[in-house]
VEXPATI-275796 format. One line per field, with one value per atom (N, C-alpha, C): residue number from 1; x, y, z; atom name. Coordinates in steps of 0.02 Angstrom, whole numbers. Layout:
REM residues N
lumdren [NUM:...] $
u [X:...] $
v [Y:...] $
w [Z:...] $
gulum [CA:...] $
//
This chain:
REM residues 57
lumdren [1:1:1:2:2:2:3:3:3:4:4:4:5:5:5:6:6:6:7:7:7:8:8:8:9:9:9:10:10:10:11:11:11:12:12:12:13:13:13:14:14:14:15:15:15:16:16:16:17:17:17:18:18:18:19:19:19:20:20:20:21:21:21:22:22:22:23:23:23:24:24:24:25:25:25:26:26:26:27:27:27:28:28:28:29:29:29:30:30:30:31:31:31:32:32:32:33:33:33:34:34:34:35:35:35:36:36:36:37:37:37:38:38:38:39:39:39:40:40:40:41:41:41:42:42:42:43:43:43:44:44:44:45:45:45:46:46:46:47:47:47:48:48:48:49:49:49:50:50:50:51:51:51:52:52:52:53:53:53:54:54:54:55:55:55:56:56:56:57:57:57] $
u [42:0:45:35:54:22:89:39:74:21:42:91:120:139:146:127:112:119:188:219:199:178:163:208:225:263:306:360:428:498:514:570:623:629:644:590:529:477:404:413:368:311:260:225:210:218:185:138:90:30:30:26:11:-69:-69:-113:-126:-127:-125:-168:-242:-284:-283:-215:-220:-197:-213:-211:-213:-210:-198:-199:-160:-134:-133:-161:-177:-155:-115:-85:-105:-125:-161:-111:-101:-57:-59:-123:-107:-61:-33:-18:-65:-132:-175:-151:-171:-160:-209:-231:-282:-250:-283:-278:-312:-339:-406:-394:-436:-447:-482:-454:-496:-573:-627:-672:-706:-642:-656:-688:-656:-661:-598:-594:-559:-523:-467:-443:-400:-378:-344:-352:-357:-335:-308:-266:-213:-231:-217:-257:-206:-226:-152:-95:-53:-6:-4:-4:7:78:118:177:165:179:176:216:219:287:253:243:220:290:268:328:261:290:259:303:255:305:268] $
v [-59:0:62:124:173:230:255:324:392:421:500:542:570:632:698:712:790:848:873:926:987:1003:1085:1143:1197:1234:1261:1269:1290:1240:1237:1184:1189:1201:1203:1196:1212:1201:1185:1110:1088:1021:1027:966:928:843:790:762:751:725:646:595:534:518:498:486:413:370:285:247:284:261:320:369:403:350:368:368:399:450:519:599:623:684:739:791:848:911:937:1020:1041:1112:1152:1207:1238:1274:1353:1373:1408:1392:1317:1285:1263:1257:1209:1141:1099:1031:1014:950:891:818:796:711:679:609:574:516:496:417:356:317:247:258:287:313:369:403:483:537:489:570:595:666:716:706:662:679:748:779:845:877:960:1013:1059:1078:1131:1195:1253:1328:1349:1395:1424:1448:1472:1506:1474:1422:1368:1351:1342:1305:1234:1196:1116:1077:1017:952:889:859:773:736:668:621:562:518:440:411:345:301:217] $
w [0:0:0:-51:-42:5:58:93:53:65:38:103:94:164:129:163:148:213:201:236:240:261:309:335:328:378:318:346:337:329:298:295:368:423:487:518:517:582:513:532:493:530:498:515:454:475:402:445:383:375:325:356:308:307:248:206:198:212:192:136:144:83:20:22:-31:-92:-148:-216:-277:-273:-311:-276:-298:-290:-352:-331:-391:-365:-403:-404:-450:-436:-489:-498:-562:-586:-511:-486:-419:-349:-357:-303:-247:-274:-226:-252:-184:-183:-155:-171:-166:-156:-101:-104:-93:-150:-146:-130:-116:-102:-145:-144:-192:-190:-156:-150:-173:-196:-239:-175:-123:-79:-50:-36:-44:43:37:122:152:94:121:50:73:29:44:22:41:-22:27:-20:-46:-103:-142:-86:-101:-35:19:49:92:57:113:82:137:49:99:26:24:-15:1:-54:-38:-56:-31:-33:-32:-79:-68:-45:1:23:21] $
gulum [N:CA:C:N:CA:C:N:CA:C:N:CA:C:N:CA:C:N:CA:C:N:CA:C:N:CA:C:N:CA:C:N:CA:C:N:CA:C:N:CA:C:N:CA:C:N:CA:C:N:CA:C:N:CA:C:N:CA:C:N:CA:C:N:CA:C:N:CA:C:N:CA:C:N:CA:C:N:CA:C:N:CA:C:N:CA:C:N:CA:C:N:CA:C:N:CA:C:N:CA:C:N:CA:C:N:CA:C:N:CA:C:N:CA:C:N:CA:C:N:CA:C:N:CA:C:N:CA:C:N:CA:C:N:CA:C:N:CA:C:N:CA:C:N:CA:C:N:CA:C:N:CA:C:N:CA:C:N:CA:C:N:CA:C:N:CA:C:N:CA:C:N:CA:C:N:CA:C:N:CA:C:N:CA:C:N:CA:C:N:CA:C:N:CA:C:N:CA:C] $
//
């Protein structure tokens, strides 16, 4: 199984977020982010100007 993580903050004072039933991830040319689930529902969104970084694992 793949999880998503998805980082928050500042690259020194940061928080991650895993994801376990993610399965797709969407960036929109504003820098919003989206992550869905095998279900097609929406477990996180992040707003333009949010700084945050995914990593699969």
């Amino acid at each position: 199984m793949t999880t998503a993580v998805i980082r928050y903050g500042t690259p020194t004072q940061s928080t991650e977020v895993e994801y376990p039933d993610a399965v797709l991830m969407r960036v929109w040319d504003d820098g919003a982010l989206a992550v869905f689930a095998a279900s097609g529902c929406t477990l996180e969104f992040a707003q333009p100007g949010t700084y945050w970084s995914f990593t699969w694992k």
